[in-house]
CHARMM internal coordinates of N, CA and C (Angstrom, degrees):
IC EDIT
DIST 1 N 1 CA 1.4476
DIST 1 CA 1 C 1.5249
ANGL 1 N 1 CA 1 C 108.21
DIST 1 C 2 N 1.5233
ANGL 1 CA 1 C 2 N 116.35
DIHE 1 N 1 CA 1 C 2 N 109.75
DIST 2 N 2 CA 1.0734
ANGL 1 C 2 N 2 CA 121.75
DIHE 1 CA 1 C 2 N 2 CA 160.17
DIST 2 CA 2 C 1.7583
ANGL 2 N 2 CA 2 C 101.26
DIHE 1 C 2 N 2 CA 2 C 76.82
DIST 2 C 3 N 1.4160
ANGL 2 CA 2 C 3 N 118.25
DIHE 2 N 2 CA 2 C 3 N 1.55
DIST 3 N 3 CA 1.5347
ANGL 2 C 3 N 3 CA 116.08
DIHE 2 CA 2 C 3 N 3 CA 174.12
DIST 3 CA 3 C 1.4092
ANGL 3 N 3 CA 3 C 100.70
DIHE 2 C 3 N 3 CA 3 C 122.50
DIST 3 C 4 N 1.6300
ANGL 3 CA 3 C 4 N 128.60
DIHE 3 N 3 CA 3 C 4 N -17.80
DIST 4 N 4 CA 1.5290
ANGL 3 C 4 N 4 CA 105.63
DIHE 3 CA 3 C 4 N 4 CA -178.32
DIST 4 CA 4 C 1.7167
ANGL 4 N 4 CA 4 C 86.10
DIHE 3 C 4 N 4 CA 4 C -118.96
DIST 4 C 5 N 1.2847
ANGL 4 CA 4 C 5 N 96.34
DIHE 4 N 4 CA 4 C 5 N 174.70
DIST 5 N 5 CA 1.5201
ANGL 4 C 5 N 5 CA 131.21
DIHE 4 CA 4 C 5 N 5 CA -146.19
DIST 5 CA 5 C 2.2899
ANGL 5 N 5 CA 5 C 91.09
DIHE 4 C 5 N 5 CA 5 C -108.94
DIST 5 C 6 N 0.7688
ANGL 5 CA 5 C 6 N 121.94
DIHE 5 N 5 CA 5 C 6 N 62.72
DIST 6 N 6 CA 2.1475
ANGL 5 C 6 N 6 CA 116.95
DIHE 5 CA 5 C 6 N 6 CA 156.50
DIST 6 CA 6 C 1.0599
ANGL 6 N 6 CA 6 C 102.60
DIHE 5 C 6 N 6 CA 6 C -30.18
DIST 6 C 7 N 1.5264
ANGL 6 CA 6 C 7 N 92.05
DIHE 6 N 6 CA 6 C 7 N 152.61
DIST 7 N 7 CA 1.6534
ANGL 6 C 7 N 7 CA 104.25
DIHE 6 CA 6 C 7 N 7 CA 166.35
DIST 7 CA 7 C 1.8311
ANGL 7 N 7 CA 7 C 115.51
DIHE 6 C 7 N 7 CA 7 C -105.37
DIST 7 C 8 N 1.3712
ANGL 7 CA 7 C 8 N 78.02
DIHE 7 N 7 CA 7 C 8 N -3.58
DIST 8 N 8 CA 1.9716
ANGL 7 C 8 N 8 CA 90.62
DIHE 7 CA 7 C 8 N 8 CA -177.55
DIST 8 CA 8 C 1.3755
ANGL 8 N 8 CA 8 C 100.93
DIHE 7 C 8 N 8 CA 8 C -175.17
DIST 8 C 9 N 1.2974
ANGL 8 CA 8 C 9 N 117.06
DIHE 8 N 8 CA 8 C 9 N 134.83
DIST 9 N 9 CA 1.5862
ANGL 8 C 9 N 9 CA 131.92
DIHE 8 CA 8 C 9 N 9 CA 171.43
DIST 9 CA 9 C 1.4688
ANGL 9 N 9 CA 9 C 102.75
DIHE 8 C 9 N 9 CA 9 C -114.18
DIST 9 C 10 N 1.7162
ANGL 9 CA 9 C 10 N 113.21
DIHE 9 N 9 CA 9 C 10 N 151.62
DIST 10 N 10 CA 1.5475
ANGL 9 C 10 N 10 CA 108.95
DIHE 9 CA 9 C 10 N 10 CA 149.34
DIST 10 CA 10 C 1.5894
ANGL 10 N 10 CA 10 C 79.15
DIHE 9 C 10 N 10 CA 10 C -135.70
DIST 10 C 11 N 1.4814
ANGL 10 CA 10 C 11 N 107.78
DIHE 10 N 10 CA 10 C 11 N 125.37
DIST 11 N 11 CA 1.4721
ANGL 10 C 11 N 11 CA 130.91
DIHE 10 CA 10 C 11 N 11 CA 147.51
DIST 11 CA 11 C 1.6527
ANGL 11 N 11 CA 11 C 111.23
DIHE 10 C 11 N 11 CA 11 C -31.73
DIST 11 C 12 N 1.3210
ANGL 11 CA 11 C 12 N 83.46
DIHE 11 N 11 CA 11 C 12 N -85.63
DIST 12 N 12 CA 1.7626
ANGL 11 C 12 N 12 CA 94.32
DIHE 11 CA 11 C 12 N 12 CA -175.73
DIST 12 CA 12 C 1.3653
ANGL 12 N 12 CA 12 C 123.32
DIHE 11 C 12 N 12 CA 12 C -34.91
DIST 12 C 13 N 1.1946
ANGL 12 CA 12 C 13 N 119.09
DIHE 12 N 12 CA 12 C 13 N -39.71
DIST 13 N 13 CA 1.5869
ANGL 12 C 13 N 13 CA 111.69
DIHE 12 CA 12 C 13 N 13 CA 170.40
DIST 13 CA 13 C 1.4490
ANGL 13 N 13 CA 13 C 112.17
DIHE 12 C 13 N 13 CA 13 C -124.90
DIST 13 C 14 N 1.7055
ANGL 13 CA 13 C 14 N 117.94
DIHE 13 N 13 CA 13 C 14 N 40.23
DIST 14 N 14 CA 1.5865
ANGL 13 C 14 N 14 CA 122.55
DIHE 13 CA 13 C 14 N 14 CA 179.15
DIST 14 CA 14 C 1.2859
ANGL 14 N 14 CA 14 C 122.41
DIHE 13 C 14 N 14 CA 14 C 13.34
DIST 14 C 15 N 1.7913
ANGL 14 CA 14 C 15 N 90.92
DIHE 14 N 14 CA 14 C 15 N 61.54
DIST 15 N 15 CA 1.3924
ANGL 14 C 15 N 15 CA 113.85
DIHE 14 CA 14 C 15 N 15 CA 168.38
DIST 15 CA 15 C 1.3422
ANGL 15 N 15 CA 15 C 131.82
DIHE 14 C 15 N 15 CA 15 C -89.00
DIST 15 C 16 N 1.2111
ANGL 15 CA 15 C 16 N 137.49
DIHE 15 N 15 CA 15 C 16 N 97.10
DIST 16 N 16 CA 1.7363
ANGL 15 C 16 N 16 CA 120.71
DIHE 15 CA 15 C 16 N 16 CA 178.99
DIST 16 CA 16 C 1.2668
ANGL 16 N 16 CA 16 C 98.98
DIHE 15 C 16 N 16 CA 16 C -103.61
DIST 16 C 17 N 1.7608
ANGL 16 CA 16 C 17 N 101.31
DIHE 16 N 16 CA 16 C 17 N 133.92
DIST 17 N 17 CA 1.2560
ANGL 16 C 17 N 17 CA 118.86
DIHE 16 CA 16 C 17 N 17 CA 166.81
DIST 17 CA 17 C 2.1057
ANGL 17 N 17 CA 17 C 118.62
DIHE 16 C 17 N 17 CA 17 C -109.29
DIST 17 C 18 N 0.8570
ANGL 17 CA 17 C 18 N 96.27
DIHE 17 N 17 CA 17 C 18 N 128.58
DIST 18 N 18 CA 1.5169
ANGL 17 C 18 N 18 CA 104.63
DIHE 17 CA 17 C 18 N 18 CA 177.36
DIST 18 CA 18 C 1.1407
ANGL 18 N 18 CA 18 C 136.73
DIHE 17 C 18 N 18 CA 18 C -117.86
DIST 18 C 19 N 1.7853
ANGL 18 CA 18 C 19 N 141.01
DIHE 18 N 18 CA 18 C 19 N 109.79
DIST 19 N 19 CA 0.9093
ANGL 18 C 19 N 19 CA 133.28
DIHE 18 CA 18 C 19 N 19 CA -158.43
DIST 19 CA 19 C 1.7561
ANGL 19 N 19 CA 19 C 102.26
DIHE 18 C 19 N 19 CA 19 C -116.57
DIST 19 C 20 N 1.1404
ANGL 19 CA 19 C 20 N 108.84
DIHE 19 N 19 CA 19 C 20 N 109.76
DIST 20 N 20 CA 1.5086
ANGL 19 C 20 N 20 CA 141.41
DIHE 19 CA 19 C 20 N 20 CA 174.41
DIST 20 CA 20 C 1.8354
ANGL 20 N 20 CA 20 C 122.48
DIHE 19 C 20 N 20 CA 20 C -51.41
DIST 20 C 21 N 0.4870
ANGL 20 CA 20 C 21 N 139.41
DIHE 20 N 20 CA 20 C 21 N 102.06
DIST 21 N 21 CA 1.9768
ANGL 20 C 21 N 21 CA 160.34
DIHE 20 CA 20 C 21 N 21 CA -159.23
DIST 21 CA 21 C 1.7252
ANGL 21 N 21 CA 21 C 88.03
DIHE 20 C 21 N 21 CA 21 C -104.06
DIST 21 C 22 N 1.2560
ANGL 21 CA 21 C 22 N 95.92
DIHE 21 N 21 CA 21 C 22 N 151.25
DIST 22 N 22 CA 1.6329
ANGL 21 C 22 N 22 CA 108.60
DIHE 21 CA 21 C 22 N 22 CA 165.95
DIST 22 CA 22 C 1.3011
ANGL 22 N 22 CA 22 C 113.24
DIHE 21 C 22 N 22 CA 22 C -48.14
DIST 22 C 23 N 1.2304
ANGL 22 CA 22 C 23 N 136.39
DIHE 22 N 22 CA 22 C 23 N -36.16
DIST 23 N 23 CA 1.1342
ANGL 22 C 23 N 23 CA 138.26
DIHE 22 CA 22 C 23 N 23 CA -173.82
DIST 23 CA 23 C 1.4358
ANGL 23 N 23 CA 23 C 116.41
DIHE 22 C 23 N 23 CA 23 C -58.36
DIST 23 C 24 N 1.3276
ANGL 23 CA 23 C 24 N 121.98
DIHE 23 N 23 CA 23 C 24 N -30.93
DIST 24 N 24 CA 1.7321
ANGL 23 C 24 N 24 CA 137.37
DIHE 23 CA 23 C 24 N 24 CA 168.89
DIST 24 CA 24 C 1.5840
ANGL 24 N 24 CA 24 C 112.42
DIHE 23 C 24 N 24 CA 24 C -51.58
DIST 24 C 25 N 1.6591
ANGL 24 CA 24 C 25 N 107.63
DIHE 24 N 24 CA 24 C 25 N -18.07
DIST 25 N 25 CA 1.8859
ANGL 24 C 25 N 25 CA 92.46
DIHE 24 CA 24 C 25 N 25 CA -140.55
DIST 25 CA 25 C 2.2487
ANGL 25 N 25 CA 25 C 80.65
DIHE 24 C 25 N 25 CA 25 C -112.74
DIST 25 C 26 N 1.6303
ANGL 25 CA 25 C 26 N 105.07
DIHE 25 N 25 CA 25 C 26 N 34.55
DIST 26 N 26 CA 1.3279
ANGL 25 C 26 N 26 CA 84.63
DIHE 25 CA 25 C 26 N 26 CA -178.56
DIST 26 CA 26 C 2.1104
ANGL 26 N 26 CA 26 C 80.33
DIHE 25 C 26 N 26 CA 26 C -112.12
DIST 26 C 27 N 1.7475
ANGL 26 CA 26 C 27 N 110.93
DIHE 26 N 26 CA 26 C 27 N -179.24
DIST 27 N 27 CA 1.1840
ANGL 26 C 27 N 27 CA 130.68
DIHE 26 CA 26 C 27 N 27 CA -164.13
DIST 27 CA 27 C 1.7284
ANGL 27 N 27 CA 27 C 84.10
DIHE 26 C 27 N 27 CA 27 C -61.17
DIST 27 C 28 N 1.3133
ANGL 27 CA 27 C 28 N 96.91
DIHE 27 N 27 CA 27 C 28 N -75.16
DIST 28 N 28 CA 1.8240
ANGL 27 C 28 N 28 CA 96.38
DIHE 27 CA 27 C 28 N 28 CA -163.08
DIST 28 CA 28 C 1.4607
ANGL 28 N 28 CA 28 C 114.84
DIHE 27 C 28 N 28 CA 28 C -40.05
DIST 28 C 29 N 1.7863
ANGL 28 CA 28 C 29 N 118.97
DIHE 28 N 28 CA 28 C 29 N -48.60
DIST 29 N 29 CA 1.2629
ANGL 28 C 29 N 29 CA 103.18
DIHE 28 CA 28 C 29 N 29 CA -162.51
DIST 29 CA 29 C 1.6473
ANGL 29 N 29 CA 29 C 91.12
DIHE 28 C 29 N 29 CA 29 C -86.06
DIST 29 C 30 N 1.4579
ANGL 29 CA 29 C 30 N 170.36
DIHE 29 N 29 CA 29 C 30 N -10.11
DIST 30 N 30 CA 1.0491
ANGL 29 C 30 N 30 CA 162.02
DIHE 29 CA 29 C 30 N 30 CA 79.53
DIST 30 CA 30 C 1.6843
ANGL 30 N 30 CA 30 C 92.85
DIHE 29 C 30 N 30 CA 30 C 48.00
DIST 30 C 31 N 1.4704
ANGL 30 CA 30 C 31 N 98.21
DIHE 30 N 30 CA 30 C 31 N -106.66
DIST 31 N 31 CA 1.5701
ANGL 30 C 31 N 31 CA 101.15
DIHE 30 CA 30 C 31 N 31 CA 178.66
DIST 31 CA 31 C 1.2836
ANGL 31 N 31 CA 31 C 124.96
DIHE 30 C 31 N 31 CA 31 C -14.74
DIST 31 C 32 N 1.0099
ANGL 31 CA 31 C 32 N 119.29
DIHE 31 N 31 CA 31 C 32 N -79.84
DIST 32 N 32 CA 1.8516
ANGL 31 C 32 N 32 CA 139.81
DIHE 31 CA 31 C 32 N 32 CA 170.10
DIST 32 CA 32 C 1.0527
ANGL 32 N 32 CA 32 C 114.64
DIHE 31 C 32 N 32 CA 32 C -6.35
DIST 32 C 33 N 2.1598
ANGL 32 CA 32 C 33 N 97.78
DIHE 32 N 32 CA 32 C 33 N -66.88
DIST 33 N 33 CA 1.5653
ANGL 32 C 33 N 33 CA 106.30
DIHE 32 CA 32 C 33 N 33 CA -172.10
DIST 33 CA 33 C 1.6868
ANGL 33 N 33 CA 33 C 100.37
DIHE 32 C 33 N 33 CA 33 C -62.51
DIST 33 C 34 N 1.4426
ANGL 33 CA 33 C 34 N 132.19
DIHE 33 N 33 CA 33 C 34 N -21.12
DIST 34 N 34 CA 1.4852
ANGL 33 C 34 N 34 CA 103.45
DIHE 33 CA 33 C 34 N 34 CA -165.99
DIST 34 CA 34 C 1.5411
ANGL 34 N 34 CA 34 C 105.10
DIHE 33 C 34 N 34 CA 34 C -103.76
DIST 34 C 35 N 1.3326
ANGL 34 CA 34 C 35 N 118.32
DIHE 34 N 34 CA 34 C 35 N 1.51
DIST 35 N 35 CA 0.9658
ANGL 34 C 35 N 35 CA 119.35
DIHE 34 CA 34 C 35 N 35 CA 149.23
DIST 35 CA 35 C 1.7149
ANGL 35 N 35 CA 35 C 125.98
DIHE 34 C 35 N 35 CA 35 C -54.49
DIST 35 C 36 N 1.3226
ANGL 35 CA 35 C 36 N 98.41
DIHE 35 N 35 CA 35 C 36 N -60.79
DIST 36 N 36 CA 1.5660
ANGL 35 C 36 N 36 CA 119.97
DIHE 35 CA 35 C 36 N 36 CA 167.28
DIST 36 CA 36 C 1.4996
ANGL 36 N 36 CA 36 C 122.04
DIHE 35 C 36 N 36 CA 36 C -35.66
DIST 36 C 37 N 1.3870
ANGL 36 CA 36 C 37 N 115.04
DIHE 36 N 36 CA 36 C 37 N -47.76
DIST 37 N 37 CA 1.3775
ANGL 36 C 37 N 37 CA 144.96
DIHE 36 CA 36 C 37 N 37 CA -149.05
DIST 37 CA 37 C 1.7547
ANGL 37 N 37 CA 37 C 97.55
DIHE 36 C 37 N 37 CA 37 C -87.21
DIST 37 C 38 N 1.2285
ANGL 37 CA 37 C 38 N 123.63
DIHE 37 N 37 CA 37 C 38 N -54.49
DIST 38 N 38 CA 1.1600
ANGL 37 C 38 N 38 CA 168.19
DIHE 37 CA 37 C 38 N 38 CA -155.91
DIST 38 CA 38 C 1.5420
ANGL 38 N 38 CA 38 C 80.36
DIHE 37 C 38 N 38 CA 38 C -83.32
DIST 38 C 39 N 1.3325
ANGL 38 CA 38 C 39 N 126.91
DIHE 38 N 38 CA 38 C 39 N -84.34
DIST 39 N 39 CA 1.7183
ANGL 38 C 39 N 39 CA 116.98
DIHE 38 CA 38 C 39 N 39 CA -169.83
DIST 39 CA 39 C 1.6750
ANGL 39 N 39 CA 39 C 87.52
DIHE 38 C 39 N 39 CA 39 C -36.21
DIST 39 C 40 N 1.2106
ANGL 39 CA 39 C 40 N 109.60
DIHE 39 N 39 CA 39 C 40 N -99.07
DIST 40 N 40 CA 1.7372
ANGL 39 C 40 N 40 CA 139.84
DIHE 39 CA 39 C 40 N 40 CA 168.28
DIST 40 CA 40 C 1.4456
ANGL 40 N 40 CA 40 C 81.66
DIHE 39 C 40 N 40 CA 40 C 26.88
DIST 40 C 41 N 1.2723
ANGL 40 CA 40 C 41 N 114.74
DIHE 40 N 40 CA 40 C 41 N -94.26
DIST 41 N 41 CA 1.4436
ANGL 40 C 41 N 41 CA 139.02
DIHE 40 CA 40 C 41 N 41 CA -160.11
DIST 41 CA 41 C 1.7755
ANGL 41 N 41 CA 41 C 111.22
DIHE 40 C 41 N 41 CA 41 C -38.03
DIST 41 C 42 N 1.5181
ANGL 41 CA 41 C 42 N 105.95
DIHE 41 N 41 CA 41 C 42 N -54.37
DIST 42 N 42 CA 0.8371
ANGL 41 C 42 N 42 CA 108.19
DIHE 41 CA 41 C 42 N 42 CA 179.58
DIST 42 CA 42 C 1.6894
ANGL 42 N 42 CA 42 C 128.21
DIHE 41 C 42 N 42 CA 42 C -67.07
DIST 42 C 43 N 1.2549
ANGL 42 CA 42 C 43 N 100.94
DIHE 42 N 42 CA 42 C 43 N -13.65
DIST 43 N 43 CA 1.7471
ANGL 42 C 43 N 43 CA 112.21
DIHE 42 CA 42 C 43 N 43 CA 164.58
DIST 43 CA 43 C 0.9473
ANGL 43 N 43 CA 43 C 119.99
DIHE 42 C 43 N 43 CA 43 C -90.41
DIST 43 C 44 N 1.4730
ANGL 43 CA 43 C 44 N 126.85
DIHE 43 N 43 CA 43 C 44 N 19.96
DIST 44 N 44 CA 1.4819
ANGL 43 C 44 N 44 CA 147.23
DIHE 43 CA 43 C 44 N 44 CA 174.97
DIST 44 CA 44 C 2.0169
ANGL 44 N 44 CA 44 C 113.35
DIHE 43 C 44 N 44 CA 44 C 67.08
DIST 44 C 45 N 1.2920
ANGL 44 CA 44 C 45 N 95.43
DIHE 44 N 44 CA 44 C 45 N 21.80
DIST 45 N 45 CA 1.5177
ANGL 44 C 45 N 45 CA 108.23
DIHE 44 CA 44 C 45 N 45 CA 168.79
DIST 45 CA 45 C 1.5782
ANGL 45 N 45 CA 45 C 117.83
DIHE 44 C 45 N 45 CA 45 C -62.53
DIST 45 C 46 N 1.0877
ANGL 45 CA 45 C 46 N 127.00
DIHE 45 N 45 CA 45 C 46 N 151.88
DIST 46 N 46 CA 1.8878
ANGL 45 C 46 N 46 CA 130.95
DIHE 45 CA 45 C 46 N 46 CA 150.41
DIST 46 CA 46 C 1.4591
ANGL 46 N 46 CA 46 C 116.76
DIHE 45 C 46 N 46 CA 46 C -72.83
DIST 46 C 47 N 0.6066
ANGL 46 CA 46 C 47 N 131.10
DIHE 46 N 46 CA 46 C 47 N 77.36
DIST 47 N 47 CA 1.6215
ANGL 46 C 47 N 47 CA 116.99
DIHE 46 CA 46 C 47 N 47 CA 157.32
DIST 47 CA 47 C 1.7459
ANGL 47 N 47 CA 47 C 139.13
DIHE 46 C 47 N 47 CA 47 C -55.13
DIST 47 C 48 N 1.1682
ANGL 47 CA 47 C 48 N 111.67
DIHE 47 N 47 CA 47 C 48 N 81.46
DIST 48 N 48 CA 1.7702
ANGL 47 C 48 N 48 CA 99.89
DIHE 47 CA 47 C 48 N 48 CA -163.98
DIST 48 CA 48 C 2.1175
ANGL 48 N 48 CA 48 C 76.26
DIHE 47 C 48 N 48 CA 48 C -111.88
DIST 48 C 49 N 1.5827
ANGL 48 CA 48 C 49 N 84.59
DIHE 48 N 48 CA 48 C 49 N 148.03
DIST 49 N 49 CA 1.2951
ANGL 48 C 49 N 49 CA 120.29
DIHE 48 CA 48 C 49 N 49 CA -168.91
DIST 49 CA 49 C 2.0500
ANGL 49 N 49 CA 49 C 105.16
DIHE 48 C 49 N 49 CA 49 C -122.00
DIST 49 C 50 N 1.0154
ANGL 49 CA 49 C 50 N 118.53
DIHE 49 N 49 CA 49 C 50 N 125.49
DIST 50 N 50 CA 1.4962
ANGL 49 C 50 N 50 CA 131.98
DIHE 49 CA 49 C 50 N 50 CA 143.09
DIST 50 CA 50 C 0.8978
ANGL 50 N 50 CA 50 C 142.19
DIHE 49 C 50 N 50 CA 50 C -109.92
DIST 50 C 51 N 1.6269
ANGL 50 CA 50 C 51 N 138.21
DIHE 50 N 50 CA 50 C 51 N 155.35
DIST 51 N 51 CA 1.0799
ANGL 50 C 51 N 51 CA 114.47
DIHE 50 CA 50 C 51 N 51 CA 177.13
DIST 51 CA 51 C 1.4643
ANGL 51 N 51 CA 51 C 110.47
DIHE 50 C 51 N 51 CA 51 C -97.51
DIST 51 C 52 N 1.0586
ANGL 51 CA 51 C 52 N 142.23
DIHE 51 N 51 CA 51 C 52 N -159.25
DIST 52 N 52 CA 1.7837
ANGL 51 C 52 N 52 CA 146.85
DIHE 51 CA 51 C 52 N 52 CA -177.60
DIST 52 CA 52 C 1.6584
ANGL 52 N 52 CA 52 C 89.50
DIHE 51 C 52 N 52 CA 52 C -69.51
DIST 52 C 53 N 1.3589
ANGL 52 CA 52 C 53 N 104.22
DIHE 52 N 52 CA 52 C 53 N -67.50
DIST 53 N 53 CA 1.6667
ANGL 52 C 53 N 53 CA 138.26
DIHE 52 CA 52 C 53 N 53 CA -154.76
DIST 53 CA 53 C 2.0529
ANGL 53 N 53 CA 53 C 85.80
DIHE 52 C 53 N 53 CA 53 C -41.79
DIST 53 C 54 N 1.6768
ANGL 53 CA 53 C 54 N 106.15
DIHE 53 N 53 CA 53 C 54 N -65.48
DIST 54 N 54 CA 1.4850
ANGL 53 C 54 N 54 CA 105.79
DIHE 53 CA 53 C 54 N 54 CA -175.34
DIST 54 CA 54 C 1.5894
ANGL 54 N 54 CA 54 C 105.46
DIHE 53 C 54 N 54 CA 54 C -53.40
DIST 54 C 55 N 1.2724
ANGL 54 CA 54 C 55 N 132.28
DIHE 54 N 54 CA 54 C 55 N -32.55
DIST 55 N 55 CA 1.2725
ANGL 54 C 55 N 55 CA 127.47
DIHE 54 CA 54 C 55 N 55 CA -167.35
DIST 55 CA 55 C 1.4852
ANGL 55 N 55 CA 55 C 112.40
DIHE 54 C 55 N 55 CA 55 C -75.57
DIST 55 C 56 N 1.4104
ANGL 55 CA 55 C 56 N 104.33
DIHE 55 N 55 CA 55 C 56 N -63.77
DIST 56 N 56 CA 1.8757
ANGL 55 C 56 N 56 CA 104.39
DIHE 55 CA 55 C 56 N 56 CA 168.34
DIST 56 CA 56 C 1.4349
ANGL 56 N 56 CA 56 C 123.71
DIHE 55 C 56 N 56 CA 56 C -50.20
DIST 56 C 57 N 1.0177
ANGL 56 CA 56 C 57 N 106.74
DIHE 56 N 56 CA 56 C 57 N -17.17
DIST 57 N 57 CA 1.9633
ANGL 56 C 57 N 57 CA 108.27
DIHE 56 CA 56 C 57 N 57 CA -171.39
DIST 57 CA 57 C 1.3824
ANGL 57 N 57 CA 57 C 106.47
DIHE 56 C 57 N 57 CA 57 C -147.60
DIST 57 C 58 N 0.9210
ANGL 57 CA 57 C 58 N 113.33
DIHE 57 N 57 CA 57 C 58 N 37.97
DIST 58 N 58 CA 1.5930
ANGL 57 C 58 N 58 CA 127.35
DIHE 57 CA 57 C 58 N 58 CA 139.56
DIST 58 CA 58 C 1.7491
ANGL 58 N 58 CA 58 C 112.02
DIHE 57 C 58 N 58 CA 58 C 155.92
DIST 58 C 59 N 1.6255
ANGL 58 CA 58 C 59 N 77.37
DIHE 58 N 58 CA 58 C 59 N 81.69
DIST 59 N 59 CA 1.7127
ANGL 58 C 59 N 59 CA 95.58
DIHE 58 CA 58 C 59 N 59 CA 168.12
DIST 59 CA 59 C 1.5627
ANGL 59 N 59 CA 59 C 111.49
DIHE 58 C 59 N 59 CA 59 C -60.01
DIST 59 C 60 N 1.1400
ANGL 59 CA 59 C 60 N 118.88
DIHE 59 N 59 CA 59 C 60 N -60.37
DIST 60 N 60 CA 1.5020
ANGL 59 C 60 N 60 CA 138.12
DIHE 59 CA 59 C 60 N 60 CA -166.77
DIST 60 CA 60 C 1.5722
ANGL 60 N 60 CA 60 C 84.33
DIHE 59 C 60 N 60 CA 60 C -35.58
DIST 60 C 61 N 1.9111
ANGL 60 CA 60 C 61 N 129.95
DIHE 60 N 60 CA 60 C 61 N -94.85
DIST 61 N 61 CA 1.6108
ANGL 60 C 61 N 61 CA 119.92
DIHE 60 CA 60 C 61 N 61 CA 172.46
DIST 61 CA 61 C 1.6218
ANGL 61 N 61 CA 61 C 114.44
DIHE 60 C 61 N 61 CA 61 C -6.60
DIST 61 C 62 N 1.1056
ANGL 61 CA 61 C 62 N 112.75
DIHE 61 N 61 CA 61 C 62 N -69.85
DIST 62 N 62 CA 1.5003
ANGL 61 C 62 N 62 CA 103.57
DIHE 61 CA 61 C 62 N 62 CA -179.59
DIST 62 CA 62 C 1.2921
ANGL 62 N 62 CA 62 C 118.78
DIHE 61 C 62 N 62 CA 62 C -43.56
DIST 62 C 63 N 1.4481
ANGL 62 CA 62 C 63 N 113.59
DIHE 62 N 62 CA 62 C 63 N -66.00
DIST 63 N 63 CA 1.3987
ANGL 62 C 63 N 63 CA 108.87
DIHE 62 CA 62 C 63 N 63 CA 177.67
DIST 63 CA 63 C 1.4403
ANGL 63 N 63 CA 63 C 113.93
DIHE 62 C 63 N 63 CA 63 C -52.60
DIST 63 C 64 N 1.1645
ANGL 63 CA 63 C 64 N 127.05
DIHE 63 N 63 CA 63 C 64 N -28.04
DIST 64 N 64 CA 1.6025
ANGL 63 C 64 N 64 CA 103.41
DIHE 63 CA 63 C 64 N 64 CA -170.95
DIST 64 CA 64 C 1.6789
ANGL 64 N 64 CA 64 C 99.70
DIHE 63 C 64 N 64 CA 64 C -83.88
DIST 64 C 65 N 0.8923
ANGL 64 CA 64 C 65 N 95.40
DIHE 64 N 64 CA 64 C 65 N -22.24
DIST 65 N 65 CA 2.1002
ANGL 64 C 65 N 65 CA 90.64
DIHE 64 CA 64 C 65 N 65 CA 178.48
DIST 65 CA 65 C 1.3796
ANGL 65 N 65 CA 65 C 106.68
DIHE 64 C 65 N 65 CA 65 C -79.70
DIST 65 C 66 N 1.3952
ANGL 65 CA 65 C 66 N 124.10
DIHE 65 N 65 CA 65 C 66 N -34.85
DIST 66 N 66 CA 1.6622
ANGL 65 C 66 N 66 CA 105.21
DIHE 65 CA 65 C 66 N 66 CA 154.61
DIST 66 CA 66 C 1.2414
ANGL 66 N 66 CA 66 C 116.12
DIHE 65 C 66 N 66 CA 66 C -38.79
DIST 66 C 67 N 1.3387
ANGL 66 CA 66 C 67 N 103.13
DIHE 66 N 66 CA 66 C 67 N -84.95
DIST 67 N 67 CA 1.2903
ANGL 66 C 67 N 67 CA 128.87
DIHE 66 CA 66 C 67 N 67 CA -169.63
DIST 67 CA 67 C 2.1657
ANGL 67 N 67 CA 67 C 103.79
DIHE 66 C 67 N 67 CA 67 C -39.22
DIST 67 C 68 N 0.7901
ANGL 67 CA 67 C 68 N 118.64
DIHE 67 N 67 CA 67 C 68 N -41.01
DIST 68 N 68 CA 1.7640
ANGL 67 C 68 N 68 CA 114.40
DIHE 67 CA 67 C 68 N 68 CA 176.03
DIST 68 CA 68 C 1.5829
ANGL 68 N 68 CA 68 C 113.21
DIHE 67 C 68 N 68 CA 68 C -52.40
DIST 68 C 69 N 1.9553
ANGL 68 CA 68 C 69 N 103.50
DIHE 68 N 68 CA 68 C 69 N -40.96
DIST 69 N 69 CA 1.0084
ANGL 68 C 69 N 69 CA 105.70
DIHE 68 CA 68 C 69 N 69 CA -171.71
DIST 69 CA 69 C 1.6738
ANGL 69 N 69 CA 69 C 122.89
DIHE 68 C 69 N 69 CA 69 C -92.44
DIST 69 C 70 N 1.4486
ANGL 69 CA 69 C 70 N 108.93
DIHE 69 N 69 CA 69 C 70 N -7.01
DIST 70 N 70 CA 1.6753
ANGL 69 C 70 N 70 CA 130.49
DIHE 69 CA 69 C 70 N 70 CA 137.50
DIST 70 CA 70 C 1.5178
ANGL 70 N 70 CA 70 C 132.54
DIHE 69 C 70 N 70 CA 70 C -23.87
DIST 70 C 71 N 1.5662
ANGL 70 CA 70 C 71 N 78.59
DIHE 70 N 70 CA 70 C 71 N -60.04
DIST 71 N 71 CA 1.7870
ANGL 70 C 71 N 71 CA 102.75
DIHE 70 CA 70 C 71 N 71 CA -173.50
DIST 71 CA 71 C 1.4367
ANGL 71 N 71 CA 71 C 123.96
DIHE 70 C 71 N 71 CA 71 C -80.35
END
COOR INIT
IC SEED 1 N 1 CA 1 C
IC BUILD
């Protein structure tokens, strides 16, 4: 989209979801994403972000914060 690579779209409610790897939590890739985020945003997109860590050990949180921003 627009040149960067999602890890999950929903059309219907111009949702991007992103799930975050160690590799996110250094200065450069930091920057990037709010660079990134920031386009996103500004095309009237969602951006919700996780990290791996929130996904493996407590999926259920995730899903309900999808799911809020669904509803």
């Amino acid at each position: 989209m627009g040149g960067y690579i999602v890890d999950f779209y929903c059309p219907n409610k111009r949702l991007i979801f992103e799930i975050d790897g160690g590799v996110h939590n250094n200065f450069e890739s930091k920057k990037y994403d709010e660079i990134r985020d920031k386009y996103f945003k500004e095309l009237d997109y969602i951006v919700l972000r996780f990290s791996n860590t929130e996904v493996e050990q407590n999926v259920n949180e995730v899903l309900k914060t999808i799911q809020n921003h669904i509803e």
